[in-house]
mmCIF file of the N, C-alpha and C atoms, coordinates in Angstrom:
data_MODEL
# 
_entry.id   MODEL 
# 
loop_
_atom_site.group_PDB 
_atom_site.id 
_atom_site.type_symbol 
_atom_site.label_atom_id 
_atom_site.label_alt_id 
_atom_site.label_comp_id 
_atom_site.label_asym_id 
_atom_site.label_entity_id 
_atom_site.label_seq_id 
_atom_site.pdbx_PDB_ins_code 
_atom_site.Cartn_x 
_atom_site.Cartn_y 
_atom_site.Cartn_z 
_atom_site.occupancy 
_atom_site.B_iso_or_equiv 
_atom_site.pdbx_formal_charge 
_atom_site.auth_seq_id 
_atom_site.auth_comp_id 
_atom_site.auth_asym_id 
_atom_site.auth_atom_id 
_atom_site.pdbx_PDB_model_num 
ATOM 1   N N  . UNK A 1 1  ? 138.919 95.669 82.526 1.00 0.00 ? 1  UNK A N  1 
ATOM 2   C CA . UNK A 1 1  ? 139.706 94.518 82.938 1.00 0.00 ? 1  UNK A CA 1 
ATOM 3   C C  . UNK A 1 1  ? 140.963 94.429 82.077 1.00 0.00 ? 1  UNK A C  1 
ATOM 4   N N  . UNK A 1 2  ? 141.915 94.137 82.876 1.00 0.00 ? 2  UNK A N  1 
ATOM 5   C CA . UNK A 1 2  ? 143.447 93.837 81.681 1.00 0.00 ? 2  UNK A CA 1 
ATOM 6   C C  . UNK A 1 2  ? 143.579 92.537 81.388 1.00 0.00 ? 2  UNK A C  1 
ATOM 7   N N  . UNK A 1 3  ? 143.148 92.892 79.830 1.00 0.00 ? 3  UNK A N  1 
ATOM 8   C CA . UNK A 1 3  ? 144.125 91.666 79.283 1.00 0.00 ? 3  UNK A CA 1 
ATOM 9   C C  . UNK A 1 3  ? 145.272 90.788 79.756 1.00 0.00 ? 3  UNK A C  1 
ATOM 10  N N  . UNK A 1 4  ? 145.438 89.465 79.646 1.00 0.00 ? 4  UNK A N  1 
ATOM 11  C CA . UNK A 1 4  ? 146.603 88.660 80.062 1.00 0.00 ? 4  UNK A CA 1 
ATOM 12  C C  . UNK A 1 4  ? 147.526 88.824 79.509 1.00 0.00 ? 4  UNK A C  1 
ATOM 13  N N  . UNK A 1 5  ? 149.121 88.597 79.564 1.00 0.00 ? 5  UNK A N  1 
ATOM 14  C CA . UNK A 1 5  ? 150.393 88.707 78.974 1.00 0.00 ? 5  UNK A CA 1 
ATOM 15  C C  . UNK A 1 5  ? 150.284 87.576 77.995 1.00 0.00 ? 5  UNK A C  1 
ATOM 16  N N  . UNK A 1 6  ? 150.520 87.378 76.627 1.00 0.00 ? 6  UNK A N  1 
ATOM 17  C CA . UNK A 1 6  ? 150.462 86.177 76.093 1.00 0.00 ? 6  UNK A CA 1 
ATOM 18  C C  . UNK A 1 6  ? 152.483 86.347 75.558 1.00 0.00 ? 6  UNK A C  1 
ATOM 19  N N  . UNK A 1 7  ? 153.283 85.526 77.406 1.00 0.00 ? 7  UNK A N  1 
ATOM 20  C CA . UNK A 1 7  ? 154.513 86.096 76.532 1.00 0.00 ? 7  UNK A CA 1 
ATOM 21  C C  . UNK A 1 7  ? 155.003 84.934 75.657 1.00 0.00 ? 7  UNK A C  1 
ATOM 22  N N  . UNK A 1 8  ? 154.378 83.909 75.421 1.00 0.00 ? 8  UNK A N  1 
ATOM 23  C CA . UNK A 1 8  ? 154.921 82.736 74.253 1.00 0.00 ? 8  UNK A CA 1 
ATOM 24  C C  . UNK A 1 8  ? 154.993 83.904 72.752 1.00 0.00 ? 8  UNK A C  1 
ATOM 25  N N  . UNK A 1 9  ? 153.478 84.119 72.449 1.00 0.00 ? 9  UNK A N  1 
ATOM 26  C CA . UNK A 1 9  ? 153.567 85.512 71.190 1.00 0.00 ? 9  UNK A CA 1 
ATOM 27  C C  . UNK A 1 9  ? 154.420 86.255 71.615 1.00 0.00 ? 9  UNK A C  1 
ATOM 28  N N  . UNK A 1 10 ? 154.671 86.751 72.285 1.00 0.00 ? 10 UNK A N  1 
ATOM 29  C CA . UNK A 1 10 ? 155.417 87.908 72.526 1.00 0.00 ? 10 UNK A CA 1 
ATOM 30  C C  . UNK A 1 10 ? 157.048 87.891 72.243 1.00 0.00 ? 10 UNK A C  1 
ATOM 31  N N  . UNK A 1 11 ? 157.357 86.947 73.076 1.00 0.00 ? 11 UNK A N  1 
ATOM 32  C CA . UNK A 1 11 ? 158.954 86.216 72.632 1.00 0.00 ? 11 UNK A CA 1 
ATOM 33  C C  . UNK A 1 11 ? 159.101 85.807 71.246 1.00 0.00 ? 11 UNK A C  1 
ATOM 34  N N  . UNK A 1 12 ? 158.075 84.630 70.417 1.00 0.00 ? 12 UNK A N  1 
ATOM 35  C CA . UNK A 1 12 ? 158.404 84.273 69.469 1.00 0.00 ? 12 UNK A CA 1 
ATOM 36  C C  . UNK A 1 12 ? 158.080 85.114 68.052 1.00 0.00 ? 12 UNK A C  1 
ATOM 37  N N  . UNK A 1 13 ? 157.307 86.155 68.480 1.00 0.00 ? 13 UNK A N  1 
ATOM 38  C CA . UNK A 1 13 ? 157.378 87.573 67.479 1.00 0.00 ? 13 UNK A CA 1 
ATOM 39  C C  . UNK A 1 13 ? 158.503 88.391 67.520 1.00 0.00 ? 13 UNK A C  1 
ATOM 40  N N  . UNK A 1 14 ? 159.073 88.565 68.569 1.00 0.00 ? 14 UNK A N  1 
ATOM 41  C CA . UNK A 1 14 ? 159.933 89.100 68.746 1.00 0.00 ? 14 UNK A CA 1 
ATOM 42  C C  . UNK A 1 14 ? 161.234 88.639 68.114 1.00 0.00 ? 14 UNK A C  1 
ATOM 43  N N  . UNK A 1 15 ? 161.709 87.269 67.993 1.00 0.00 ? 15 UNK A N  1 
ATOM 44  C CA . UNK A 1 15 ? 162.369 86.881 67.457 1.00 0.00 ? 15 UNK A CA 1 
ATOM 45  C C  . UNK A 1 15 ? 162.362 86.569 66.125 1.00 0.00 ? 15 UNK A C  1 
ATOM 46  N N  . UNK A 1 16 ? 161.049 86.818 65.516 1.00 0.00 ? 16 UNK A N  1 
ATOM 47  C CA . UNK A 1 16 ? 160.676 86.490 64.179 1.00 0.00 ? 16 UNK A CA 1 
ATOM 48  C C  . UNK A 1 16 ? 161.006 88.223 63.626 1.00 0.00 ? 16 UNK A C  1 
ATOM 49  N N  . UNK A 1 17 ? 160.703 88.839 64.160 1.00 0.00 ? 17 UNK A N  1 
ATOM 50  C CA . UNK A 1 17 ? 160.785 90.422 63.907 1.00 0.00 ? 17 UNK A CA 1 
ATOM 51  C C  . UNK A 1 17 ? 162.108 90.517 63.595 1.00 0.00 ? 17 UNK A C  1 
ATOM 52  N N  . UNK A 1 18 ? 163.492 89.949 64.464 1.00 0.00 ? 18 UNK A N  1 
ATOM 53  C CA . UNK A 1 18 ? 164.914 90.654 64.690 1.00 0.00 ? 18 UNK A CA 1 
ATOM 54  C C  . UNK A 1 18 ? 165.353 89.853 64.346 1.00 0.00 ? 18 UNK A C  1 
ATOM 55  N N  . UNK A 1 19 ? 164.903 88.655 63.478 1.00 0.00 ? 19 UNK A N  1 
ATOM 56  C CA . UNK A 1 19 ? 165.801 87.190 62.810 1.00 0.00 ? 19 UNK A CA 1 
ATOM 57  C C  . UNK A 1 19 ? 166.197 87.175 63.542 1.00 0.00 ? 19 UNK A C  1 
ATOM 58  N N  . UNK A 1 20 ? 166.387 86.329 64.505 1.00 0.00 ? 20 UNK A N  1 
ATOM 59  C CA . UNK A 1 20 ? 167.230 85.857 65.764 1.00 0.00 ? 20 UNK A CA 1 
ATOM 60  C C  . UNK A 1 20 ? 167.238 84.728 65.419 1.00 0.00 ? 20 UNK A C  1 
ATOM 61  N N  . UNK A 1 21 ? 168.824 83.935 65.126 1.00 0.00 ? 21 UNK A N  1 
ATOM 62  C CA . UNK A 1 21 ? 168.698 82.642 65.103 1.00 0.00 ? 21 UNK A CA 1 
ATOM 63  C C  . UNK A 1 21 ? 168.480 81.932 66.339 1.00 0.00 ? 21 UNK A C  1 
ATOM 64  N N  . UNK A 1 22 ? 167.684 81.081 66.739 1.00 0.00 ? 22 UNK A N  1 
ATOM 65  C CA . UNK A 1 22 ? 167.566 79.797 67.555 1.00 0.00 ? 22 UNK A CA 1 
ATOM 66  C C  . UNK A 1 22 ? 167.866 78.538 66.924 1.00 0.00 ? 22 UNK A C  1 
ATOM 67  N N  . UNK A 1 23 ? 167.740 77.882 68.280 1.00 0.00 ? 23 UNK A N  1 
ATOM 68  C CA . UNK A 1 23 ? 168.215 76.335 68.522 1.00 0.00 ? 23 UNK A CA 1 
ATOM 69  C C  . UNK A 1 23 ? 166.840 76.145 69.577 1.00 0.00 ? 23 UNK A C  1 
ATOM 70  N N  . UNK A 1 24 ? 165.869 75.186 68.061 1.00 0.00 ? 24 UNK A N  1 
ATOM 71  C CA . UNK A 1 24 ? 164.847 74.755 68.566 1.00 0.00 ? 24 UNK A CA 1 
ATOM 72  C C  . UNK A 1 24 ? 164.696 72.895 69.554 1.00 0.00 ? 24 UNK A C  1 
ATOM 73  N N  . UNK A 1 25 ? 164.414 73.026 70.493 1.00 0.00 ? 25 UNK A N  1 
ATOM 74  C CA . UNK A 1 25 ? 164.994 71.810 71.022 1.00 0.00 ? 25 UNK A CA 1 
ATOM 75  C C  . UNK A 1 25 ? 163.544 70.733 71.317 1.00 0.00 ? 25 UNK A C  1 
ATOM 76  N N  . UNK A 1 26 ? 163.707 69.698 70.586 1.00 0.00 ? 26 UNK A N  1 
ATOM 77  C CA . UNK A 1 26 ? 162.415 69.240 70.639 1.00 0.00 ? 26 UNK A CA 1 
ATOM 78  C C  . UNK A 1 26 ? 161.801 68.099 71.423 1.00 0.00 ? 26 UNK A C  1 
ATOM 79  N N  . UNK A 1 27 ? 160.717 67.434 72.069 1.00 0.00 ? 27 UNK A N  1 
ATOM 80  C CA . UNK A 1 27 ? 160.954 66.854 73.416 1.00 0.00 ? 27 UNK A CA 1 
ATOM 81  C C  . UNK A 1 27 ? 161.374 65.631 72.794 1.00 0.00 ? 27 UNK A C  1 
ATOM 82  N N  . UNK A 1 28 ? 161.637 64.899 71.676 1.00 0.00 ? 28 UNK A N  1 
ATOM 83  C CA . UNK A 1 28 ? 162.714 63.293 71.732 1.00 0.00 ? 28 UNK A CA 1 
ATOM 84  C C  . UNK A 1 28 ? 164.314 64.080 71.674 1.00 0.00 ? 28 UNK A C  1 
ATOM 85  N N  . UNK A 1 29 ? 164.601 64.788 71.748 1.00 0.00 ? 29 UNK A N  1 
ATOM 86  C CA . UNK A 1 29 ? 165.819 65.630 72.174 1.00 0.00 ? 29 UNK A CA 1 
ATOM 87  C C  . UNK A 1 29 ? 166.757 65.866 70.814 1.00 0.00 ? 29 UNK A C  1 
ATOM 88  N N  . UNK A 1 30 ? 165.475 66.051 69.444 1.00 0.00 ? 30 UNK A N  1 
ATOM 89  C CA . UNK A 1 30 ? 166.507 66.413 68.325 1.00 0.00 ? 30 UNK A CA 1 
ATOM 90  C C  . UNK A 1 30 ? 166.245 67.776 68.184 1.00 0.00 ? 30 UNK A C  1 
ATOM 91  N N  . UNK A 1 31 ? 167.653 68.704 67.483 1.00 0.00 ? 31 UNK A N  1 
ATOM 92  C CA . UNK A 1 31 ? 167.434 69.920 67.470 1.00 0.00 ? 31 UNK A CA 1 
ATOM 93  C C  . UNK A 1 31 ? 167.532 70.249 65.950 1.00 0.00 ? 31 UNK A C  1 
ATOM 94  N N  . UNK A 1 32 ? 167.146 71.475 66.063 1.00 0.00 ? 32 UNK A N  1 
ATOM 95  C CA . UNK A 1 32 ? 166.882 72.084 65.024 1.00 0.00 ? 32 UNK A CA 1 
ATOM 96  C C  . UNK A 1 32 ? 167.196 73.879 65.024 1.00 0.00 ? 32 UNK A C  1 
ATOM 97  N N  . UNK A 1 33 ? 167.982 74.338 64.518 1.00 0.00 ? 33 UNK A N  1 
ATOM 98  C CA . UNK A 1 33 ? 168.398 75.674 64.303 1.00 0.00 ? 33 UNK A CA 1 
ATOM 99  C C  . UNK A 1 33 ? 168.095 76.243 63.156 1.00 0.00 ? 33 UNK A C  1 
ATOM 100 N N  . UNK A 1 34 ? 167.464 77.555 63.311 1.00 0.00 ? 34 UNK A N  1 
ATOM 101 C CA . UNK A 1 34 ? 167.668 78.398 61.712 1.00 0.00 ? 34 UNK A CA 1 
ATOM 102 C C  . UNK A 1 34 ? 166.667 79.403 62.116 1.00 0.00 ? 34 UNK A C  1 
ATOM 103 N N  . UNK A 1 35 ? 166.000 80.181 61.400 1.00 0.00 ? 35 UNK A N  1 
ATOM 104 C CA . UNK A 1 35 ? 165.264 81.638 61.916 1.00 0.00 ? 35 UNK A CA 1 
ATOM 105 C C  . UNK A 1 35 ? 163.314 81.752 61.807 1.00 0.00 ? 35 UNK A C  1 
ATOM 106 N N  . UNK A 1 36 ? 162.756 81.878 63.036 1.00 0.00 ? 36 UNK A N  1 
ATOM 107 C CA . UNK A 1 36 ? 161.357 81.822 63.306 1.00 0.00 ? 36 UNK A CA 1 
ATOM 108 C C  . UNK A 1 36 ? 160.870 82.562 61.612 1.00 0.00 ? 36 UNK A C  1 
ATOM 109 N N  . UNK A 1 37 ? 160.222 81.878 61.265 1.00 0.00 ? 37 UNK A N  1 
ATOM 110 C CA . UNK A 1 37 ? 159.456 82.831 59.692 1.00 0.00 ? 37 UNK A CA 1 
ATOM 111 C C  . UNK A 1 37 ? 157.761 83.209 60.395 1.00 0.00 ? 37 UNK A C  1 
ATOM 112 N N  . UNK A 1 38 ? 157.476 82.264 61.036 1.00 0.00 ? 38 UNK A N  1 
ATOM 113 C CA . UNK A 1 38 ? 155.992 82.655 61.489 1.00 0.00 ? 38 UNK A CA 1 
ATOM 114 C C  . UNK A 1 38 ? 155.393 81.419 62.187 1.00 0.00 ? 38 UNK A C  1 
ATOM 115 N N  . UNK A 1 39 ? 154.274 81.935 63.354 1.00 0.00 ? 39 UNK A N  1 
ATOM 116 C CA . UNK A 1 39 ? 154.124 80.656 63.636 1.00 0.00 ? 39 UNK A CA 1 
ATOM 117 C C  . UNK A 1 39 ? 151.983 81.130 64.236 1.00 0.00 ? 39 UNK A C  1 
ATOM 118 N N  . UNK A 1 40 ? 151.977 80.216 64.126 1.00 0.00 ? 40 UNK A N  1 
ATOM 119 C CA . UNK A 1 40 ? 150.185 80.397 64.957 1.00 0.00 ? 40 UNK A CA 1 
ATOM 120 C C  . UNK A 1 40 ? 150.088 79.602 66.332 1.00 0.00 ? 40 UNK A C  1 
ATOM 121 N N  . UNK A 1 41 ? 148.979 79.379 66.861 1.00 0.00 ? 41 UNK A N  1 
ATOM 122 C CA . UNK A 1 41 ? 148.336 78.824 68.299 1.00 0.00 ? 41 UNK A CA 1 
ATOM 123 C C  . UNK A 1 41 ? 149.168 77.334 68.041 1.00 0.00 ? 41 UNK A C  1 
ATOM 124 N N  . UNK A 1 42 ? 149.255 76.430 66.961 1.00 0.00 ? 42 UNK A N  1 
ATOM 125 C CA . UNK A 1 42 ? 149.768 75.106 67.317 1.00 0.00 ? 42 UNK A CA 1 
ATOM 126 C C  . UNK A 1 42 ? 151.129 74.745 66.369 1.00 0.00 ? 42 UNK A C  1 
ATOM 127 N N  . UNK A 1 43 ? 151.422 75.896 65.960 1.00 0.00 ? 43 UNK A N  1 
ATOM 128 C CA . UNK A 1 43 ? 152.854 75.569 64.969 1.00 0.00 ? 43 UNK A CA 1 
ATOM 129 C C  . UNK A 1 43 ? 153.704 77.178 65.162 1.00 0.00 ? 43 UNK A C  1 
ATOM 130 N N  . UNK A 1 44 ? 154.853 76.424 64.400 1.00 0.00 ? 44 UNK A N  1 
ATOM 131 C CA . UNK A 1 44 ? 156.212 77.154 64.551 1.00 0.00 ? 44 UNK A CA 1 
ATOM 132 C C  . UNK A 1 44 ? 156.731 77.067 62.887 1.00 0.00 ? 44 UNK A C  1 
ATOM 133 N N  . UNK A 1 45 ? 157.017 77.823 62.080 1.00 0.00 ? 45 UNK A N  1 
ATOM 134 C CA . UNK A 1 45 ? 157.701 77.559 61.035 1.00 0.00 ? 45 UNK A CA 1 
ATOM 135 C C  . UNK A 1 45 ? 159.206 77.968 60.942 1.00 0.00 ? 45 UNK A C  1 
ATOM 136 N N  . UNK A 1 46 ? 159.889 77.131 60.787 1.00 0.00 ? 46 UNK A N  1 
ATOM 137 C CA . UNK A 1 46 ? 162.005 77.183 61.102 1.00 0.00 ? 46 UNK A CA 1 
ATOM 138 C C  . UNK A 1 46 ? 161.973 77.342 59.544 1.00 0.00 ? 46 UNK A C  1 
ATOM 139 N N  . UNK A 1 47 ? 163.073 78.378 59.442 1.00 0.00 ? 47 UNK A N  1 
ATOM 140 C CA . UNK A 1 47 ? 163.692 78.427 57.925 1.00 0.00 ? 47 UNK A CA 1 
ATOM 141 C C  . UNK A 1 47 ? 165.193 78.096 58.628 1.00 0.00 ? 47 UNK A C  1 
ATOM 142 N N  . UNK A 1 48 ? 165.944 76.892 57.808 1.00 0.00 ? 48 UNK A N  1 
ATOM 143 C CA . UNK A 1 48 ? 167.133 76.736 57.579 1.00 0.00 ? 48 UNK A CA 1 
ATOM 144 C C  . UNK A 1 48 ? 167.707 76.473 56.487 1.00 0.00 ? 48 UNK A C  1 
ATOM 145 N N  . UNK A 1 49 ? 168.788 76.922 56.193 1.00 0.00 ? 49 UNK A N  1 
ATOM 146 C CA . UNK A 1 49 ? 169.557 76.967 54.915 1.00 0.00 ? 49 UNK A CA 1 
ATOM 147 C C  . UNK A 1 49 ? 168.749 77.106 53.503 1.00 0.00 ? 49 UNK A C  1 
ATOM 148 N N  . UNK A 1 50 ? 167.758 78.005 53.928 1.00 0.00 ? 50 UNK A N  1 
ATOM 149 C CA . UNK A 1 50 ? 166.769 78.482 52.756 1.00 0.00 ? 50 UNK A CA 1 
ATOM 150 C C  . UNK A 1 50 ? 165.781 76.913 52.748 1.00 0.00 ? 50 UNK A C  1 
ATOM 151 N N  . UNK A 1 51 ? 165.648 76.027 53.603 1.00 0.00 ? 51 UNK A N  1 
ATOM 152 C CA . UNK A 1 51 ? 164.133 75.192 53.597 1.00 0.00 ? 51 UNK A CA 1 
ATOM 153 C C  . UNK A 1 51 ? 163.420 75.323 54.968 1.00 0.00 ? 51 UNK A C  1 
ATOM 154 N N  . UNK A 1 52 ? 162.395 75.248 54.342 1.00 0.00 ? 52 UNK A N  1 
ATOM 155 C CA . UNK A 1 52 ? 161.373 75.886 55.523 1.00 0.00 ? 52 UNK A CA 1 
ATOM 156 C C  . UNK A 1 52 ? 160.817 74.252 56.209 1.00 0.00 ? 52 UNK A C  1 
ATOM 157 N N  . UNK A 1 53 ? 160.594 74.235 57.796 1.00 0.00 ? 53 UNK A N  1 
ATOM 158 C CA . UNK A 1 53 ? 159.841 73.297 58.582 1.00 0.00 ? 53 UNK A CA 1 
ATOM 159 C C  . UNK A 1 53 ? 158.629 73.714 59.666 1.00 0.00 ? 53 UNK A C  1 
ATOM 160 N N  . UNK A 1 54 ? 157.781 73.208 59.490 1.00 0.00 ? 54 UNK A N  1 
ATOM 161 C CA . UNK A 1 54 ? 156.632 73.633 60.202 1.00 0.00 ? 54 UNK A CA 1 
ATOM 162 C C  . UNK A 1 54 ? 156.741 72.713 61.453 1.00 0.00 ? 54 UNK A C  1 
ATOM 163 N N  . UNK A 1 55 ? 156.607 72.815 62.710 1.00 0.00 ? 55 UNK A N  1 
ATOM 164 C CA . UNK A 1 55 ? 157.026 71.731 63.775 1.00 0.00 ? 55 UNK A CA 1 
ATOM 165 C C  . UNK A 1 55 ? 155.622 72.199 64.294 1.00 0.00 ? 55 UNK A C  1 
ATOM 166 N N  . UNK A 1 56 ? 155.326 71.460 64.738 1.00 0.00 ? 56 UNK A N  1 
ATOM 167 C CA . UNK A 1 56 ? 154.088 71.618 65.909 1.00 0.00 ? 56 UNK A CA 1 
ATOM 168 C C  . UNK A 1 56 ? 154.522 71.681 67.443 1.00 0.00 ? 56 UNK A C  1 
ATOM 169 N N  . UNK A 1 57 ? 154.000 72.381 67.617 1.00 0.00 ? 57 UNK A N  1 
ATOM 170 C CA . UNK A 1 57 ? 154.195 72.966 68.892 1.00 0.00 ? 57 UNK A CA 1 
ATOM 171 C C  . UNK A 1 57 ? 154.069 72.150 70.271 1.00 0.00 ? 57 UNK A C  1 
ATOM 172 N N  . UNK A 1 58 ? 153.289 70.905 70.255 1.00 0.00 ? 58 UNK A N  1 
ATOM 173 C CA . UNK A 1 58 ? 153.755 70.175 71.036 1.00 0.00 ? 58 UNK A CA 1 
ATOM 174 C C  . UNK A 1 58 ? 155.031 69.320 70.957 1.00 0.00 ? 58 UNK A C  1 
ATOM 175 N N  . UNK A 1 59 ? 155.426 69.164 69.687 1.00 0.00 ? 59 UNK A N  1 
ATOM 176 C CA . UNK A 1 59 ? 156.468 68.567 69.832 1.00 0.00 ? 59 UNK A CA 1 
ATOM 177 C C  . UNK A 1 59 ? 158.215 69.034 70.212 1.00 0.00 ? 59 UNK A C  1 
ATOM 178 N N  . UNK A 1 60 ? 157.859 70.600 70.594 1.00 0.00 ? 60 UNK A N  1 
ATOM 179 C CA . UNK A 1 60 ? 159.087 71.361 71.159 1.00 0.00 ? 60 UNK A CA 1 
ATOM 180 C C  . UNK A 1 60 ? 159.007 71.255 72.390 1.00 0.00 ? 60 UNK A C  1 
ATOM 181 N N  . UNK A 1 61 ? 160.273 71.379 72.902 1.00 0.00 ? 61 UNK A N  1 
ATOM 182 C CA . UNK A 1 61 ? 160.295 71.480 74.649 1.00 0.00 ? 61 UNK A CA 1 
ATOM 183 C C  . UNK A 1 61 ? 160.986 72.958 74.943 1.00 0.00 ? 61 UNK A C  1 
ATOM 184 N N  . UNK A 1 62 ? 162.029 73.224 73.982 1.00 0.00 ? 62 UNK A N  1 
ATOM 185 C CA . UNK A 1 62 ? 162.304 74.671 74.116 1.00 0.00 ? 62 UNK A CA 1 
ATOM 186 C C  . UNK A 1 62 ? 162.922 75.440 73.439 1.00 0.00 ? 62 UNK A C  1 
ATOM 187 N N  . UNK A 1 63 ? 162.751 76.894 73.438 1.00 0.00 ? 63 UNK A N  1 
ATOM 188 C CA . UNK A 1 63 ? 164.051 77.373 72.286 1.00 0.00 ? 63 UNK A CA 1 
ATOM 189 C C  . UNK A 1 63 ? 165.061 77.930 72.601 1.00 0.00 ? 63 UNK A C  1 
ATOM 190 N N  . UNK A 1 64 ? 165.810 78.285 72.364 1.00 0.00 ? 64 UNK A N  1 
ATOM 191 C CA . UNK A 1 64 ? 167.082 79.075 73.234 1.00 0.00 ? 64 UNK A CA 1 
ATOM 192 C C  . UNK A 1 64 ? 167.894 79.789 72.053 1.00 0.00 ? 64 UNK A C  1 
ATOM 193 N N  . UNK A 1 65 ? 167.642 81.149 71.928 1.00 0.00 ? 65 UNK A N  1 
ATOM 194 C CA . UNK A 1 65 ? 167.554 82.617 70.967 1.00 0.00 ? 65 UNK A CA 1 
ATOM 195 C C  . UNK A 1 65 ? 169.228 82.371 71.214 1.00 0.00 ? 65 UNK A C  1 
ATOM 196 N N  . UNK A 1 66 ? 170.104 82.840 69.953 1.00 0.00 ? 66 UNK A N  1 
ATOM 197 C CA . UNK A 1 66 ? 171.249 83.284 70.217 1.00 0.00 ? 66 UNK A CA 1 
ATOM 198 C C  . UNK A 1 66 ? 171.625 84.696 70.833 1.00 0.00 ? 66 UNK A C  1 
ATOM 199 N N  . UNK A 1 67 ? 170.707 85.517 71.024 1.00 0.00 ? 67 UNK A N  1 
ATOM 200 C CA . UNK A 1 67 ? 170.771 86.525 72.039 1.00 0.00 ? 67 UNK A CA 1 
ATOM 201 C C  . UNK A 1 67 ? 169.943 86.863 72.597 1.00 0.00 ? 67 UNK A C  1 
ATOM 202 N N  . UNK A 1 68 ? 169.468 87.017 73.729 1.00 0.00 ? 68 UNK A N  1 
ATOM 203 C CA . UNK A 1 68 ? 168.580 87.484 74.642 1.00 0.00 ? 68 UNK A CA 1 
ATOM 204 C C  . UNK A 1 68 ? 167.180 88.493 74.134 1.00 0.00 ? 68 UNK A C  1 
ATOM 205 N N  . UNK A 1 69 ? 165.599 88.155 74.169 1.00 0.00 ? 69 UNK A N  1 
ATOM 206 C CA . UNK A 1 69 ? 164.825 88.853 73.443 1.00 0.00 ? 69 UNK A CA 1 
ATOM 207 C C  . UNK A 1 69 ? 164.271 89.672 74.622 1.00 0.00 ? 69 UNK A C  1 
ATOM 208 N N  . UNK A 1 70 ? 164.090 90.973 73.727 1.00 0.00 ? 70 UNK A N  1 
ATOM 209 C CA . UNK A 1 70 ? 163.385 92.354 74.613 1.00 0.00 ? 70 UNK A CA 1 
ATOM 210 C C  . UNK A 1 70 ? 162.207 92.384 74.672 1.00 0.00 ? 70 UNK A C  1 
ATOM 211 N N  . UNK A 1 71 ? 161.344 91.467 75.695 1.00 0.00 ? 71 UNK A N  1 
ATOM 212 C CA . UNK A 1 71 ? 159.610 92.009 75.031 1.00 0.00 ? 71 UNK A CA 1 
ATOM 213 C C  . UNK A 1 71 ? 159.265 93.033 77.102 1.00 0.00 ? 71 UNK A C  1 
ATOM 214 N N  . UNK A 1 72 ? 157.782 93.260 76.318 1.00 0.00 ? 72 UNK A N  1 
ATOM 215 C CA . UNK A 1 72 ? 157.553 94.231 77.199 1.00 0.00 ? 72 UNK A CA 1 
ATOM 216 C C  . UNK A 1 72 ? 156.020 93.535 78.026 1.00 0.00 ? 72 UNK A C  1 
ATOM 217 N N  . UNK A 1 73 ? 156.679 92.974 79.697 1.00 0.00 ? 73 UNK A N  1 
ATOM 218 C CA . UNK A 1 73 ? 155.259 92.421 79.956 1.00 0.00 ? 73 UNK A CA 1 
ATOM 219 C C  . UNK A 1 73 ? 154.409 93.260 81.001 1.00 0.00 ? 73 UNK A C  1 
ATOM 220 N N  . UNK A 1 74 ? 154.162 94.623 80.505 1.00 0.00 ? 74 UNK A N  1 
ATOM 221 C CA . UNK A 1 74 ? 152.739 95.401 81.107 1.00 0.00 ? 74 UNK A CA 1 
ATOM 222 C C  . UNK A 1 74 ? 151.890 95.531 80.435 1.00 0.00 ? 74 UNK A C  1 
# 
C-alpha cells in the first residue's frame, strides 16, 4: 500500500533546509517574517533577527516563501 503525501512536512522542510525566508501570516491577521528553524505535528519555530518564536500551528492561517518551494509529491 502507498503511503500518503504529507505535503505540509514536505513544504515546511523544504524551506527549513534552503532558509527560505517567509511571511508567516497568522489567523488574527498579525505577521511574522524570518526563517523556519524546525517545527513538529503542532508547532512552527520562526527565527528573526537572531530571536527565536515557537507559534502553534493552529494559530497560522498561512505562509507565503519568498521564492517558490521544490518538493516532490510521488
Amino acid at each position: 500500500m502507498k503511503q500518503s503525501i504529507n505535503i505540509q512536512d514536505q513544504c515546511l522542510n523544504q524551506l527549513r533546509k534552503d532558509n527560505t525566508f517567509v511571511t508567516v501570516y497568522l489567523l488574527n491577521g498579525f505577521q511574522l517574517r524570518g526563517l523556519i528553524k524546525g517545527f513538529d505535528n503542532f508547532t512552527v519555530l520562526l527565527e528573526t533577527e537572531g530571536k527565536q518564536q515557537l507559534i502553534y500551528k493552529h494559530a497560522i492561517s498561512t505562509f507565503v516563501p519568498q521564492k517558490n518551494v521544490s518538493i516532490e509529491l510521488e
